[in-house]
PQR file with spaces between the fields and no chain letter, atoms N, CA, C, O and H, PARSE charges and radii, in Angstrom:
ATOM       1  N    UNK     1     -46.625  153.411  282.258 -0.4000 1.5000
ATOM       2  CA   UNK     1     -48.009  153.614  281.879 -0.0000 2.0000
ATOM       3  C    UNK     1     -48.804  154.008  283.126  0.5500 1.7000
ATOM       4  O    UNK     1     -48.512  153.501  284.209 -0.5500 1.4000
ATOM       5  N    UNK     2     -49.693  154.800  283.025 -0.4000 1.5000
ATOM       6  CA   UNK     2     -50.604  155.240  283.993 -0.0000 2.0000
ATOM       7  C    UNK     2     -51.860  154.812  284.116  0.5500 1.7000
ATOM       8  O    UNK     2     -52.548  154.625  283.112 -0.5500 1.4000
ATOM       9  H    UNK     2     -49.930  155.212  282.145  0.4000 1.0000
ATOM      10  N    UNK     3     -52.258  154.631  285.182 -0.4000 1.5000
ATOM      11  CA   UNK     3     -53.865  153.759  285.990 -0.0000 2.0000
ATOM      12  C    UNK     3     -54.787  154.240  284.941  0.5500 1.7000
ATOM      13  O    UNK     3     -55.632  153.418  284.584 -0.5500 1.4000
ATOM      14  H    UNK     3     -51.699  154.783  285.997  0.4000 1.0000
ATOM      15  N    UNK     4     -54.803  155.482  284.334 -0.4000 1.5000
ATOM      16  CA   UNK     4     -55.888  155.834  283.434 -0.0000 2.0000
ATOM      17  C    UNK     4     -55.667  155.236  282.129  0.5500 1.7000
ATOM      18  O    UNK     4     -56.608  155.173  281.338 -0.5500 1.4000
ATOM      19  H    UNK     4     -54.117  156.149  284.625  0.4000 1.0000
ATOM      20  N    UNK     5     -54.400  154.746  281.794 -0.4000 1.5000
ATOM      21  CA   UNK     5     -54.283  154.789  280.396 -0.0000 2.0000
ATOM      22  C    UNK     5     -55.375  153.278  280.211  0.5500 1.7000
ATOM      23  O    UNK     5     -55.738  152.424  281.019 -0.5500 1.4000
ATOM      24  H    UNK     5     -53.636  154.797  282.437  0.4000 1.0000
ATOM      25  N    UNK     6     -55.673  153.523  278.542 -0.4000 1.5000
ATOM      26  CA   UNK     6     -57.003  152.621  278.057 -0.0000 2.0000
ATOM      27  C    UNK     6     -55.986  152.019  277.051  0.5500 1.7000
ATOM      28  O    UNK     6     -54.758  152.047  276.973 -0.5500 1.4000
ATOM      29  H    UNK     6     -55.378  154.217  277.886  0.4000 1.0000
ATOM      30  N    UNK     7     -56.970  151.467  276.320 -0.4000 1.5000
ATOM      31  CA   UNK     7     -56.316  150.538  275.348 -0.0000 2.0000
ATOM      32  C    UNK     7     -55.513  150.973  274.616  0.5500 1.7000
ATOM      33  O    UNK     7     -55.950  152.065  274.252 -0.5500 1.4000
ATOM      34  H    UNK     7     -57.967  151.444  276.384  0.4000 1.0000
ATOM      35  N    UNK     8     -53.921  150.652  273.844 -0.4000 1.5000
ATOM      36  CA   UNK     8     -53.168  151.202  273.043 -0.0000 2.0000
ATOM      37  C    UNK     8     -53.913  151.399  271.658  0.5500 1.7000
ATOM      38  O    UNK     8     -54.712  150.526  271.317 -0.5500 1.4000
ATOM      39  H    UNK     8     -53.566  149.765  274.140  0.4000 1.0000
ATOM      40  N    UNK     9     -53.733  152.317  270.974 -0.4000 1.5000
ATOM      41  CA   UNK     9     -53.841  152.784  269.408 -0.0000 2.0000
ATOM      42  C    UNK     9     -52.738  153.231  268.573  0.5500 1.7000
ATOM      43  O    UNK     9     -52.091  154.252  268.804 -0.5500 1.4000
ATOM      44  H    UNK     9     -53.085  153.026  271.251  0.4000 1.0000
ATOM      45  N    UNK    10     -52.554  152.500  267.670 -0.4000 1.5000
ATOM      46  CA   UNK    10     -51.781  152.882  266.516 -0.0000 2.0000
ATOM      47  C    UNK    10     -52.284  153.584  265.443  0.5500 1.7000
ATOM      48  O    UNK    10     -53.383  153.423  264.911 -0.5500 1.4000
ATOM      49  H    UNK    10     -53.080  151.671  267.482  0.4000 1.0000
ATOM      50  N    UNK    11     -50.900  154.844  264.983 -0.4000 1.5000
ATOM      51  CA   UNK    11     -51.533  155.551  264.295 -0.0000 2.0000
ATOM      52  C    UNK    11     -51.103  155.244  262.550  0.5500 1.7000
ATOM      53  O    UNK    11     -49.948  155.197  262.126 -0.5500 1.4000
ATOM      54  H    UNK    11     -50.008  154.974  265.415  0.4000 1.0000
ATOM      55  N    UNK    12     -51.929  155.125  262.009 -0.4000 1.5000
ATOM      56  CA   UNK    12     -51.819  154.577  260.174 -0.0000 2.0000
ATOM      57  C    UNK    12     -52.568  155.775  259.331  0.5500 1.7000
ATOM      58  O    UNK    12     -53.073  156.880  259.527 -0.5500 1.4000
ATOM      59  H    UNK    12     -52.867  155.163  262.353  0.4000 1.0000
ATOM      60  N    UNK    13     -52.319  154.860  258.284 -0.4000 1.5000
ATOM      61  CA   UNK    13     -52.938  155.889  257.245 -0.0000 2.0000
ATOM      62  C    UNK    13     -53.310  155.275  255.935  0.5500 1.7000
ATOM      63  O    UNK    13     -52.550  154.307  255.920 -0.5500 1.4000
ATOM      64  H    UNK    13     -51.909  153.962  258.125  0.4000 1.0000
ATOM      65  N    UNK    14     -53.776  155.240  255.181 -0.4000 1.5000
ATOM      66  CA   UNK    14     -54.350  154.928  253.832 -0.0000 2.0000
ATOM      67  C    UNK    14     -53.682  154.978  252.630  0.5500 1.7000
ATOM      68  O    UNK    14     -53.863  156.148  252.293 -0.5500 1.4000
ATOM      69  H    UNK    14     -54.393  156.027  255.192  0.4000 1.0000
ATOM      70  N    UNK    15     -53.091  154.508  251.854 -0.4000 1.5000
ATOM      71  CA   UNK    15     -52.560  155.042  250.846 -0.0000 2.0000
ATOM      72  C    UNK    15     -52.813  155.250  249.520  0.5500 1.7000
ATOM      73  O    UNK    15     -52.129  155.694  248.598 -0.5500 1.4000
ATOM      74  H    UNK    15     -52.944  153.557  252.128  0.4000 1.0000
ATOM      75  N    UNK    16     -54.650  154.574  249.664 -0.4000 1.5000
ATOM      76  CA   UNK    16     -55.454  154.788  248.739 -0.0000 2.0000
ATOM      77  C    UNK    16     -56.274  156.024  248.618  0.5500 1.7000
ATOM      78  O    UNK    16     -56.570  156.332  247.463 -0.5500 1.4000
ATOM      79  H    UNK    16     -55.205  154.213  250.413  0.4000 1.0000
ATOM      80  N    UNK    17     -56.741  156.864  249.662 -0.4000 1.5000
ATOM      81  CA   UNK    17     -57.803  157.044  250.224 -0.0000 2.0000
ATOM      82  C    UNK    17     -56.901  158.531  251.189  0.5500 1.7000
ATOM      83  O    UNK    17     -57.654  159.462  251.476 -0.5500 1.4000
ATOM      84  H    UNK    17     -56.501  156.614  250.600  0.4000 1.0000
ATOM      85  N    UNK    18     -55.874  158.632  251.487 -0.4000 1.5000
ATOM      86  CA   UNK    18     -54.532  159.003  252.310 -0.0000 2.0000
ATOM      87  C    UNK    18     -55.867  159.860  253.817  0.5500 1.7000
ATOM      88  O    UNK    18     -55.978  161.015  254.229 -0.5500 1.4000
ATOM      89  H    UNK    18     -55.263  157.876  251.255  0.4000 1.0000
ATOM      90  N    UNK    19     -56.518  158.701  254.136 -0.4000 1.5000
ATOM      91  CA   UNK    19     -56.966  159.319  255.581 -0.0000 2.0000
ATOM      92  C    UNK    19     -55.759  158.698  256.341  0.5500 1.7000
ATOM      93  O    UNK    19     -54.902  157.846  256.107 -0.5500 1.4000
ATOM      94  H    UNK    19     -56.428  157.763  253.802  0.4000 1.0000
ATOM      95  N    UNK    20     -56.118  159.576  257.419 -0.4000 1.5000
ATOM      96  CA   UNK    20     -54.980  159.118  258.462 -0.0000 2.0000
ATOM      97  C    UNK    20     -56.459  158.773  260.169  0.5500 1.7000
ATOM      98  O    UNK    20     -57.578  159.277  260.261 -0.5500 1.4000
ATOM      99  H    UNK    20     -56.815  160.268  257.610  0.4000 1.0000
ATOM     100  N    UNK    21     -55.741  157.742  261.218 -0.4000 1.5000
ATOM     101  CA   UNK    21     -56.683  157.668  261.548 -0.0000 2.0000
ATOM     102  C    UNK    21     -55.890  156.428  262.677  0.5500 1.7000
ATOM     103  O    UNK    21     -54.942  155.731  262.315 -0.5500 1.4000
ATOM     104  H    UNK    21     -54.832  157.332  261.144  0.4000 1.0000
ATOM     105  N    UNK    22     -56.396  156.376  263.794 -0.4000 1.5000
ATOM     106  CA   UNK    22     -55.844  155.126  265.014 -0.0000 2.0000
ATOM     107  C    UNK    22     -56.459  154.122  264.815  0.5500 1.7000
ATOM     108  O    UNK    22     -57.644  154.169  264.482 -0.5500 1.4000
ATOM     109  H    UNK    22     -57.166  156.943  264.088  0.4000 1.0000
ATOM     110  N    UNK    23     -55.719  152.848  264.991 -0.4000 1.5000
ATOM     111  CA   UNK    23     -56.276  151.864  265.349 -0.0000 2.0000
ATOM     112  C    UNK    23     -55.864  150.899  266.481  0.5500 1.7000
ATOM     113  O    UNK    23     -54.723  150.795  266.932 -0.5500 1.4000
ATOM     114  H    UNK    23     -54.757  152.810  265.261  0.4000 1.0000
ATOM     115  N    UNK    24     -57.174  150.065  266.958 -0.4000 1.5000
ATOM     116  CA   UNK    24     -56.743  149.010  267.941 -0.0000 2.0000
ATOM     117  C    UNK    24     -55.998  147.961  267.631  0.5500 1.7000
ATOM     118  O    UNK    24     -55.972  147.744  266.419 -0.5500 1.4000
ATOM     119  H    UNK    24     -58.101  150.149  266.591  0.4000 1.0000
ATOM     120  N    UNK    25     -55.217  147.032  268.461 -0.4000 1.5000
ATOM     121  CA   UNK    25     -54.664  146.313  268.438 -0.0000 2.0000
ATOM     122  C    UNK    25     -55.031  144.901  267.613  0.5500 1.7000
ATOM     123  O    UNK    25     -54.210  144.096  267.173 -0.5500 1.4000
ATOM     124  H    UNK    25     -55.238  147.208  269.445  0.4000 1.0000
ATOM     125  N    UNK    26     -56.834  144.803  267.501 -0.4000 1.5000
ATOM     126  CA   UNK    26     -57.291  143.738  267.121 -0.0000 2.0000
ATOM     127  C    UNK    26     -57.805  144.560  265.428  0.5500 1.7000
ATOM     128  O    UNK    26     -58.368  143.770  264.670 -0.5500 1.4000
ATOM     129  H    UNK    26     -57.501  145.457  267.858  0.4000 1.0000
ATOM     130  N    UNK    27     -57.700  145.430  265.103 -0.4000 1.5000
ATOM     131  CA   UNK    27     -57.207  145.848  263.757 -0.0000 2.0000
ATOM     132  C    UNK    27     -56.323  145.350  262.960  0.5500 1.7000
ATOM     133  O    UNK    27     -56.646  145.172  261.786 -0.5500 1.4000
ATOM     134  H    UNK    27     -57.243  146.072  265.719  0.4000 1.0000
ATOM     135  N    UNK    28     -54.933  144.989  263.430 -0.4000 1.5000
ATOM     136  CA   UNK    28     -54.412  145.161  262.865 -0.0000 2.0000
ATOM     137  C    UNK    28     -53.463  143.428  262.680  0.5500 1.7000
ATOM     138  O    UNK    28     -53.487  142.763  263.716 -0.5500 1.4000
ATOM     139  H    UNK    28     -54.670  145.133  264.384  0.4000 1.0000
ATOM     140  N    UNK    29     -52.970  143.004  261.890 -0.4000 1.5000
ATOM     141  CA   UNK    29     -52.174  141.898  261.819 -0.0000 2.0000
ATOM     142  C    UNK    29     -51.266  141.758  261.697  0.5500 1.7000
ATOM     143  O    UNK    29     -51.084  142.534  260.760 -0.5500 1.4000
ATOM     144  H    UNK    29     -52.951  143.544  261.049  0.4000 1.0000
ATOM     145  N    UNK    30     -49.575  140.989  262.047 -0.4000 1.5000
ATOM     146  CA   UNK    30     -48.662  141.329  261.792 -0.0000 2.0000
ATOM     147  C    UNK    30     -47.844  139.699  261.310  0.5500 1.7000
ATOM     148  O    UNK    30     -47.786  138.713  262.045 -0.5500 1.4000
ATOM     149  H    UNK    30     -49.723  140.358  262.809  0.4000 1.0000
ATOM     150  N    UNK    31     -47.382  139.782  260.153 -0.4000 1.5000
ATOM     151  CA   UNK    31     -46.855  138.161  259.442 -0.0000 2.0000
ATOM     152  C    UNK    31     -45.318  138.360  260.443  0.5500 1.7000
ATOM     153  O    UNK    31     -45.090  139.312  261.189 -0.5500 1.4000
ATOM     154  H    UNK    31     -47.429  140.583  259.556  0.4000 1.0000
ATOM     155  N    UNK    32     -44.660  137.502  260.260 -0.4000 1.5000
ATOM     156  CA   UNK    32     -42.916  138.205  260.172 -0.0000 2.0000
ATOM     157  C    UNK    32     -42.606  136.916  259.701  0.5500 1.7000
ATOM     158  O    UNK    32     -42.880  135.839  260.230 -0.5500 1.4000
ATOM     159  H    UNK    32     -44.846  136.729  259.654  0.4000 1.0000
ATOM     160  N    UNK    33     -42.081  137.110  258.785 -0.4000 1.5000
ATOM     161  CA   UNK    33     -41.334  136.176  257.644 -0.0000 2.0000
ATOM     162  C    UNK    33     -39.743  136.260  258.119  0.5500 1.7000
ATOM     163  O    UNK    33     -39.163  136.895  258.999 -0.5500 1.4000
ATOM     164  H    UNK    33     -41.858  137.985  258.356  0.4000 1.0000
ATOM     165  N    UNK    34     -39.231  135.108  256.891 -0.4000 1.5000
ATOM     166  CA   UNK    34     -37.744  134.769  257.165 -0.0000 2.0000
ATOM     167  C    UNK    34     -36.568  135.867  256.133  0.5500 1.7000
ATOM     168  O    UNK    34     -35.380  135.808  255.816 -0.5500 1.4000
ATOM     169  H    UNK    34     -39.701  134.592  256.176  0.4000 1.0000
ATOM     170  N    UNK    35     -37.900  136.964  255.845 -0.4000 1.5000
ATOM     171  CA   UNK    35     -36.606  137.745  255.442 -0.0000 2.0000
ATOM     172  C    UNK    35     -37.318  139.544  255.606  0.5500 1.7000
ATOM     173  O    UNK    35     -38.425  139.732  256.111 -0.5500 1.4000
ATOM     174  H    UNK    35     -38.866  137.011  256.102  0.4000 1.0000
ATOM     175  N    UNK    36     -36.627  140.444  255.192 -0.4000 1.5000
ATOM     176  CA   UNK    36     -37.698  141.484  255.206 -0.0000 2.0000
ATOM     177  C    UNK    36     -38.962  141.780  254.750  0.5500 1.7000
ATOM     178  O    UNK    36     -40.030  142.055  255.297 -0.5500 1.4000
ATOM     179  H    UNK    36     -35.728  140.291  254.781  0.4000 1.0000
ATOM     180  N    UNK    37     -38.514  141.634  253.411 -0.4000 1.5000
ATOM     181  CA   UNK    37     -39.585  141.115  252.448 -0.0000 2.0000
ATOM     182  C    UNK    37     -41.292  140.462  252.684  0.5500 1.7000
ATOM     183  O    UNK    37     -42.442  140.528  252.249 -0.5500 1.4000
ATOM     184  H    UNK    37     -37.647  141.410  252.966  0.4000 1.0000
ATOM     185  N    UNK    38     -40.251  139.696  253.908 -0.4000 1.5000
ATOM     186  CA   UNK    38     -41.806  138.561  254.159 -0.0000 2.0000
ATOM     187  C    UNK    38     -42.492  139.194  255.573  0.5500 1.7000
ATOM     188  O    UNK    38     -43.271  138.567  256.291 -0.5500 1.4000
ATOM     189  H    UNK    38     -39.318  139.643  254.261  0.4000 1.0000
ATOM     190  N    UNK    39     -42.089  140.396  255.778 -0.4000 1.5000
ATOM     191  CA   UNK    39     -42.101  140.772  257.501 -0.0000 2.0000
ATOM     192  C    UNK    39     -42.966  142.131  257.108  0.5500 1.7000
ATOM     193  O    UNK    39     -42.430  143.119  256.608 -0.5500 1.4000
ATOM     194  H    UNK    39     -41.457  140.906  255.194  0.4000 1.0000
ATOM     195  N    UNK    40     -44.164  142.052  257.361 -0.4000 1.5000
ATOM     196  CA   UNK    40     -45.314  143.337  257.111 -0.0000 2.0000
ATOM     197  C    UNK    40     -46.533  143.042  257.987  0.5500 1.7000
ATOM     198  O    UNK    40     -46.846  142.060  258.660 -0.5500 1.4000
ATOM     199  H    UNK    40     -44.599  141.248  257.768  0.4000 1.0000
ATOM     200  N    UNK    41     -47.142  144.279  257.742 -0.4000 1.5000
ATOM     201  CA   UNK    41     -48.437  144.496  259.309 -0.0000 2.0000
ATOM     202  C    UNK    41     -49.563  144.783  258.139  0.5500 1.7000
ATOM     203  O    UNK    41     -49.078  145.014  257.031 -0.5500 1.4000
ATOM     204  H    UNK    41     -46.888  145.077  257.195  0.4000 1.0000
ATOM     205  N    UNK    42     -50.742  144.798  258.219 -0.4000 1.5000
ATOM     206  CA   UNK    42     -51.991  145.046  257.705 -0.0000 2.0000
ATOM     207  C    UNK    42     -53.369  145.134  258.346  0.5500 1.7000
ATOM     208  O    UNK    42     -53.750  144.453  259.298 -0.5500 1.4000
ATOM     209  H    UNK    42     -51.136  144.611  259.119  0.4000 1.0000
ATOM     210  N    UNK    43     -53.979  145.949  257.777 -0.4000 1.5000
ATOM     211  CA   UNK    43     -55.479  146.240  257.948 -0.0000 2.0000
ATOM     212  C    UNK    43     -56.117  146.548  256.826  0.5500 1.7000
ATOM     213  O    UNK    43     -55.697  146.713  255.680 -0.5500 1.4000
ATOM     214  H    UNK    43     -53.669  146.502  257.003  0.4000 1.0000
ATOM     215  N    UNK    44     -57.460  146.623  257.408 -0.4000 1.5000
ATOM     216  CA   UNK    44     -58.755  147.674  256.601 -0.0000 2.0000
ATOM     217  C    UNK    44     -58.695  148.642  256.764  0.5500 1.7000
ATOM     218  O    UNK    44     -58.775  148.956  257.951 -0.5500 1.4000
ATOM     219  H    UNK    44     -57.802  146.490  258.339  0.4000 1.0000
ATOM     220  N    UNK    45     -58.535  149.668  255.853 -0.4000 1.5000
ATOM     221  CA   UNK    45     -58.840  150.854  255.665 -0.0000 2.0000
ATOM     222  C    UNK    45     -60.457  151.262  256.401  0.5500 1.7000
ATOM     223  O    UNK    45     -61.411  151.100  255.640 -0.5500 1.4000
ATOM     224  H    UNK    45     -58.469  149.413  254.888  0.4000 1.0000
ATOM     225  N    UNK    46     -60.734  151.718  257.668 -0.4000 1.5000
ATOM     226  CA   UNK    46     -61.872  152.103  258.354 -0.0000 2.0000
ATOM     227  C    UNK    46     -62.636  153.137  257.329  0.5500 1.7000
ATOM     228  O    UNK    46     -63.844  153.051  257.107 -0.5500 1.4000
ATOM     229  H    UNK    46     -59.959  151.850  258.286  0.4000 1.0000
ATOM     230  N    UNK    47     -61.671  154.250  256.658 -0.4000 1.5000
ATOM     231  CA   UNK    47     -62.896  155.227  255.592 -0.0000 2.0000
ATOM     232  C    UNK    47     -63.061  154.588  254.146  0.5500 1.7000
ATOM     233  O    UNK    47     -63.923  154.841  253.305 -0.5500 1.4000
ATOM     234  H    UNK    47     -60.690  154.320  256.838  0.4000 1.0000
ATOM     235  N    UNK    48     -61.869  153.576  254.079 -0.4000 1.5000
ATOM     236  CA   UNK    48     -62.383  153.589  251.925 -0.0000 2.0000
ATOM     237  C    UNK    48     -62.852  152.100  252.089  0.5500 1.7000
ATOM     238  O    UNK    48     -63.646  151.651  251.263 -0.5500 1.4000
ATOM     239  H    UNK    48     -61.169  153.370  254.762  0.4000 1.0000
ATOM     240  N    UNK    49     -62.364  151.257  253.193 -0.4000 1.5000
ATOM     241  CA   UNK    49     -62.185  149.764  253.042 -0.0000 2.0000
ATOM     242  C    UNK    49     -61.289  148.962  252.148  0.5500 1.7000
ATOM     243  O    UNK    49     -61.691  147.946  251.580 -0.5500 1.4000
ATOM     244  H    UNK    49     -61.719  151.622  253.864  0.4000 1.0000
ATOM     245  N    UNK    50     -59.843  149.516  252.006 -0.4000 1.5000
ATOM     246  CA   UNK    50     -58.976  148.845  251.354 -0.0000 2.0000
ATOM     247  C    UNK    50     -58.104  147.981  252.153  0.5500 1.7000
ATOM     248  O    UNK    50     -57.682  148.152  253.297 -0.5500 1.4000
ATOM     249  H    UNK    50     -59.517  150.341  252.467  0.4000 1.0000
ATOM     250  N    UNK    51     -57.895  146.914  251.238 -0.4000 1.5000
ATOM     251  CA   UNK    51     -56.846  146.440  252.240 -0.0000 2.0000
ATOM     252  C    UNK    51     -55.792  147.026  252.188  0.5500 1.7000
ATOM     253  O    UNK    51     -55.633  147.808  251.251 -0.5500 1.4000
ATOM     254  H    UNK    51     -58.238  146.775  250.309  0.4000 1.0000
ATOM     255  N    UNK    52     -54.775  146.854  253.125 -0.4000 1.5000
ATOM     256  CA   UNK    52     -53.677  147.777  253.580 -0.0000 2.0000
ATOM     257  C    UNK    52     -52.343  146.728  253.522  0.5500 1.7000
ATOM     258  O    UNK    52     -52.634  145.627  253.991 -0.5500 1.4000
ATOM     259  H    UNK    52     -54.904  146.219  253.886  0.4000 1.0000
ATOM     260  N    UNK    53     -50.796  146.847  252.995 -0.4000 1.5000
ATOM     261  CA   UNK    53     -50.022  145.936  253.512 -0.0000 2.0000
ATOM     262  C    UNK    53     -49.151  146.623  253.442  0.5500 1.7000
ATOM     263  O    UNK    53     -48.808  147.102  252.361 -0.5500 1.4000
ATOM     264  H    UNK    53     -50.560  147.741  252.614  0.4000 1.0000
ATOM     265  N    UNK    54     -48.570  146.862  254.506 -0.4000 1.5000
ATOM     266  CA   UNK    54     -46.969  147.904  255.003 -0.0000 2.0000
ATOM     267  C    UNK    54     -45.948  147.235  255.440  0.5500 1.7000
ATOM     268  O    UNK    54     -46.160  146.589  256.465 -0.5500 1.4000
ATOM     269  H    UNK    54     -48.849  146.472  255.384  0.4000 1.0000
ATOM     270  N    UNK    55     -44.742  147.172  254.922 -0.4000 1.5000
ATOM     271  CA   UNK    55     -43.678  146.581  255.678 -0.0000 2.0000
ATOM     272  C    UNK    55     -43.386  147.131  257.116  0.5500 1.7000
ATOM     273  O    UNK    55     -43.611  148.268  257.531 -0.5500 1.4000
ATOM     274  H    UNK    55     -44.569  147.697  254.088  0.4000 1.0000
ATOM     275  N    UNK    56     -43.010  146.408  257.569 -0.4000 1.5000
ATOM     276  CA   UNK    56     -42.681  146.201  259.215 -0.0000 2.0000
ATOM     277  C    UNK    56     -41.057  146.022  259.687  0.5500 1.7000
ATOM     278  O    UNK    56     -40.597  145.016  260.228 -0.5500 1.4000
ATOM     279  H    UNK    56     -42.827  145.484  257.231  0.4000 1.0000
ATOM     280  N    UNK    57     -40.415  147.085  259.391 -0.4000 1.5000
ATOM     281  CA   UNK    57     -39.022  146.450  260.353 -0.0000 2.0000
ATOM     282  C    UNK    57     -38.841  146.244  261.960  0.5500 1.7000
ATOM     283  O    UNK    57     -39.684  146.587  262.789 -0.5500 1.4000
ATOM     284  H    UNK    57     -40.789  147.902  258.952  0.4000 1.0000
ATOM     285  N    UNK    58     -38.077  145.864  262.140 -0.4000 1.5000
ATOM     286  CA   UNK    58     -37.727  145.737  263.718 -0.0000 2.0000
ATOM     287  C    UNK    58     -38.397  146.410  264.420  0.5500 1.7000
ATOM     288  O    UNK    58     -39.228  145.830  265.119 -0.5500 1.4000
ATOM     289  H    UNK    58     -37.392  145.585  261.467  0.4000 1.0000
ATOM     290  N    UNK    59     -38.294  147.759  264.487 -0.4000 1.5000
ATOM     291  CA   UNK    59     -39.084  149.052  265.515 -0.0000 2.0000
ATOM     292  C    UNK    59     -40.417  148.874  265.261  0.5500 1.7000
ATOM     293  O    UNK    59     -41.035  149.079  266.306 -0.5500 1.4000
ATOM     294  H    UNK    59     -37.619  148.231  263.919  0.4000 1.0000
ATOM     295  N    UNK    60     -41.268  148.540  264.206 -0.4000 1.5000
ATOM     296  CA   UNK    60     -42.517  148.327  263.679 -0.0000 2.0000
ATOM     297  C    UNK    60     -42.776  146.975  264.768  0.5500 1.7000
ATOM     298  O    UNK    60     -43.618  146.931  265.664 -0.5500 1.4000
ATOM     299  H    UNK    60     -40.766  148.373  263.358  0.4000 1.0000
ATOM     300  N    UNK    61     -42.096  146.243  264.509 -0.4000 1.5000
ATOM     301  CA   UNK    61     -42.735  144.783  264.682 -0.0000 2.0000
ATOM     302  C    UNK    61     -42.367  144.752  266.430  0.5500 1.7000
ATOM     303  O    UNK    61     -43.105  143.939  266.987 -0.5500 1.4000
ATOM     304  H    UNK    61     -41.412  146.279  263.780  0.4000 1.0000
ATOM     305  N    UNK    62     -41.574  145.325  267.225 -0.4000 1.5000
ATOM     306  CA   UNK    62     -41.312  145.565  268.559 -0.0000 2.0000
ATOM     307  C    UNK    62     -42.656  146.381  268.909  0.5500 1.7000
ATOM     308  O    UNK    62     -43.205  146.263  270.005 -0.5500 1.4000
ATOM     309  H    UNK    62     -40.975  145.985  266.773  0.4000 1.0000
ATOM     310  N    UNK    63     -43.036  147.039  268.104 -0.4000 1.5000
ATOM     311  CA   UNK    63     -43.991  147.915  269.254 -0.0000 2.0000
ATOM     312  C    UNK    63     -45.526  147.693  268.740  0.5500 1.7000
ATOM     313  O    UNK    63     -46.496  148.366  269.089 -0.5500 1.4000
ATOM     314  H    UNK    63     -42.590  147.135  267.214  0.4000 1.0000
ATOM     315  N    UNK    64     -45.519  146.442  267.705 -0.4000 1.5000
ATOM     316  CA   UNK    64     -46.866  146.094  267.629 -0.0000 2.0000
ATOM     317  C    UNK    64     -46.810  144.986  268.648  0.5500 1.7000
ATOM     318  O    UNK    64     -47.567  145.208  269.593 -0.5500 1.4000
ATOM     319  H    UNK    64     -44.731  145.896  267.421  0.4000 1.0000
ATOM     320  N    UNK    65     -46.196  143.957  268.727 -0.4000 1.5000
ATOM     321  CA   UNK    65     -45.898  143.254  269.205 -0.0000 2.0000
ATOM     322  C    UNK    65     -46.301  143.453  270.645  0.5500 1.7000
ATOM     323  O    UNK    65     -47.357  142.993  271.080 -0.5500 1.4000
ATOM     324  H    UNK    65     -45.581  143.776  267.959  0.4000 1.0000
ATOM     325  N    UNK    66     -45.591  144.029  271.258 -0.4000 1.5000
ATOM     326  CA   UNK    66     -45.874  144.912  272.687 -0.0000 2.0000
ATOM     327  C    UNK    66     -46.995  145.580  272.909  0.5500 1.7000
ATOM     328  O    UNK    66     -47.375  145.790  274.061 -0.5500 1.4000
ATOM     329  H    UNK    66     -44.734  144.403  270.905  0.4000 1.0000
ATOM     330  N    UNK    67     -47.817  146.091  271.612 -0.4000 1.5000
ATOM     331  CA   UNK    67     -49.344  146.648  271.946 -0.0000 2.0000
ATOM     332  C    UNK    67     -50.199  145.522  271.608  0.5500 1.7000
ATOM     333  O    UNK    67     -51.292  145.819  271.125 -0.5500 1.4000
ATOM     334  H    UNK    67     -47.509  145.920  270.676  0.4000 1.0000
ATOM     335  N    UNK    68     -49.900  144.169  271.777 -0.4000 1.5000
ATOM     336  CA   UNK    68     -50.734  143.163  271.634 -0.0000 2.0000
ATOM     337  C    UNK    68     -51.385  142.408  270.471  0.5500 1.7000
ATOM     338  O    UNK    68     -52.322  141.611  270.518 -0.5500 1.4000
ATOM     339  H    UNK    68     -49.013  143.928  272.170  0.4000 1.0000
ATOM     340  N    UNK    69     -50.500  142.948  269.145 -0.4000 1.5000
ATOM     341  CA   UNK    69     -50.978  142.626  267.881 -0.0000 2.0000
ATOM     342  C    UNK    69     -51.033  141.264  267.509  0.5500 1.7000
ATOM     343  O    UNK    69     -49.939  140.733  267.319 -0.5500 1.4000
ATOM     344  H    UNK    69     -49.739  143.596  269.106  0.4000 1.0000
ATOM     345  N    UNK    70     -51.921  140.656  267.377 -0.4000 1.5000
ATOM     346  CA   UNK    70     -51.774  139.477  266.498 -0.0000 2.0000
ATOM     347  C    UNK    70     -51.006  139.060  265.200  0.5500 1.7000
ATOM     348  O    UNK    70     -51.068  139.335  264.002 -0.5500 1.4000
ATOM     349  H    UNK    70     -52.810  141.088  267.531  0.4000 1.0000
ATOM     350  N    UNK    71     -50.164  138.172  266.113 -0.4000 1.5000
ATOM     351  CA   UNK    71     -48.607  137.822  264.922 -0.0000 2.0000
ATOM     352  C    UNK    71     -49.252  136.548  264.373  0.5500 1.7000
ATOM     353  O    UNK    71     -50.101  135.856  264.936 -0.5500 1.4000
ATOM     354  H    UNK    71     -50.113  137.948  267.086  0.4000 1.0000
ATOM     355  N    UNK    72     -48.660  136.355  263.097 -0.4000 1.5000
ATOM     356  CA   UNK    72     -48.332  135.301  262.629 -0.0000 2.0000
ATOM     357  C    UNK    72     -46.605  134.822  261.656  0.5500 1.7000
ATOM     358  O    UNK    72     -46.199  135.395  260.645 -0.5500 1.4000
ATOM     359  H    UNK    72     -47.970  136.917  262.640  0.4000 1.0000
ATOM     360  N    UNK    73     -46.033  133.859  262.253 -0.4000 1.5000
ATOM     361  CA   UNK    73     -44.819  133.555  262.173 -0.0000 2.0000
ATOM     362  C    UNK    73     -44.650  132.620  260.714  0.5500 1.7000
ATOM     363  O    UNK    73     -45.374  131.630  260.818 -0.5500 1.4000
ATOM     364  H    UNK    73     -46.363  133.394  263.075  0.4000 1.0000
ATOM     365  N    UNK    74     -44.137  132.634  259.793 -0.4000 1.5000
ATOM     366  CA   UNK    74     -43.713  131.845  258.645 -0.0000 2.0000
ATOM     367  C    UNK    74     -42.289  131.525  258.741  0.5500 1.7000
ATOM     368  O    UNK    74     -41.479  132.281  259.277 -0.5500 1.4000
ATOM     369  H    UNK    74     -43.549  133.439  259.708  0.4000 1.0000
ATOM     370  N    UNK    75     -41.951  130.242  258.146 -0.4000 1.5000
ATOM     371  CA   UNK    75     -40.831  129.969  258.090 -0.0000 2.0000
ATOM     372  C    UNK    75     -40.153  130.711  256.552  0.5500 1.7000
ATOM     373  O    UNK    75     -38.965  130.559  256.265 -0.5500 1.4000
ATOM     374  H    UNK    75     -42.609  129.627  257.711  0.4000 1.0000
């Protein structure tokens, strides 16, 4: 990473609404459950205001994780 770089953004999209659009790290939430099923990331939709719930595998949940996302762990 470089001296200039600013805060990370992830890029999503809507699937109500299908804007596409970045968000910050404090956007976004991430569960990870004890099976796949239970392992997904979510937000607000910034243009329609929907809620959002996307599954999250491994590569998902590694690189939210790493851009500072707020996890929450279930058994």
């Amino acid at each position: 990473m470089s001296p200039t770089s600013g805060p990370i953004a992830f890029k999503a999209s809507c699937p109500d609404c299908r804007a596409r659009f970045e968000l910050d790290a404090g956007a976004l939430r991430l569960a990870i459950g004890g099976s796949r099923r239970a392992t997904f990331y979510s937000f607000t939709c910034p243009e329609c205001g929907a809620s959002v719930r996307k599954p999250a595998g491994e590569r998902i949940v590694e690189l939210l994780t790493g851009g500072g996302v707020s996890t929450l762990r279930s058994i």
